[in-house]
C-alpha angles and dihedrals in degrees: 000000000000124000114251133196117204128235138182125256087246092049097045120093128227116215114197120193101220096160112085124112094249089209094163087068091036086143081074101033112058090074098032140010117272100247086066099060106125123241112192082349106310134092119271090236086054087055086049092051099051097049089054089038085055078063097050099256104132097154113091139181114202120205097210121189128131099042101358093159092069093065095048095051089056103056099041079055091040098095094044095047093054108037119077094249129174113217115191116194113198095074092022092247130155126199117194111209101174125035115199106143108128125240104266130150100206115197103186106187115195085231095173149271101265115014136129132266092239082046090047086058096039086050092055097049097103093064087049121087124246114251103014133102124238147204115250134185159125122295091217104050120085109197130173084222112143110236092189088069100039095060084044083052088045097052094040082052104049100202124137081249152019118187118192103248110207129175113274121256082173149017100286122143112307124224132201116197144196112207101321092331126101113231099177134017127188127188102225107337116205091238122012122146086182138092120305142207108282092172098207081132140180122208143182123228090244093067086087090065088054091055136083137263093228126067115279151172111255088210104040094033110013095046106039090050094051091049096053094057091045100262109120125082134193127228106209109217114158093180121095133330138144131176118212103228105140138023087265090059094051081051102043086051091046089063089048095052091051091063126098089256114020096207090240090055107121097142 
């Protein structure tokens, strides 16, 4: 068992990876990342934040790759967009009225082009503190997860990882567990009726001496390999969650959204 040390909601870091293609949306794509495709008019990551920041996790790390600049350029615009303000333009002043950013401390690494999900984390170590564990995730799946209870379930558990295990609504890495550890993980079997991979991870600082030098896939590479020496555990919910791979996903979670009480919702 590692070796845990304990922090607070308002002291643990969120890492999102916000870098992939996204070449199943490409509709949206093609002109933006995919994190920043828009449900009921915000970004998916923004959905994402807001549920970590209802926990009390403010402090986030973004992976960025294929149009990274998008994001950037979000957030540095981000105050401004969401807060009554007066410009006059005859002396280039702004006057803010109504403040209603979050507070949010937003970290956004250039973590390449190309790279890997495991290289994306390993890219991002130097802005993680030593000896403490993490929140780690996708920058395209909404979940009603509580965050609150799976770093309790992190910390109980004592592995390098624990990754949330939902039931599948696609074809995701599949898990096979043993009590609460996971004994197998396959990225996207051809044929699983079992738990998936949700993300919606917590990890422990010391995952970055079990990897590998050379780039690699956390799910393909960094997963399986935990797994199989017994360092990877799985968080049962079986609540909400949907990840936004295709056209038919954006819309699905429109529609939720639309709704009195969109099932992420935890803000």
């Amino acid at each position: 068992m590692v070796n845990l040390k304990k922090i607070g909601l308002d002291e643990m870091k969120a890492v999102i990876l916000a870098g992939g293609l996204g070449t199943r949306i490409s509709e949206e794509t093609n002109l933006k990342p995919k994190p920043m495709i828009e449900i009921g008019g915000m970004p998916i990551i923004w959905h994402l934040m807001k549920i970590y920041s209802s926990y009390g996790v403010n402090d986030f790390i973004i992976c960025l790759g294929y149009k990274g600049y998008v994001i950037k350029e979000y957030f540095a615009n981000y105050f401004l967009h969401m807060s009554d303000v007066t410009i006059d333009l005859k002396d280039n002043s702004i006057e803010v009225h109504n403040r209603k950013a979050e507070p949010w401390k937003i970290t956004l690494v250039d973590t390449g082009e190309s790279s890997l999900t495991g290289q994306r984390l390993k890219n991002v170590k130097s802005f993680l503190a030593k000896d403490e564990s993490f929140c780690f995730t996708y920058g395209d799946g909404l979940s009603n997860v509580n965050i609150n209870d799976l770093i309790k379930f992190h910390e109980k558990e004592g592995k390098l990882v624990t990754m949330t295990a939902v039931a599948p609504l696609n074809k995701y890495g599949a898990v096979d567990l043993e009590g609460n550890s996971v004994i197998r993980f396959v990225e996207k079997p051809e044929n699983t009726n079992g738990l998936i991979n949700g993300g919606f991870f917590v990890v422990s600082d010391k995952v970055f001496a079990a990897m590998n030098d050379e780039d690699e896939s956390f799910e393909h590479e960094s997963l399986p390999k935990l797994a199989k020496d017994n360092q990877l555990s799985a968080y049962k919910h079986d609540g909400f969650w949907h990840a936004m791979d295709t056209l038919r996903d954006k819309n699905q979670l429109e529609l939720l959204w639309a709704t009195e009480k969109p099932p992420w919702k935890s803000w």
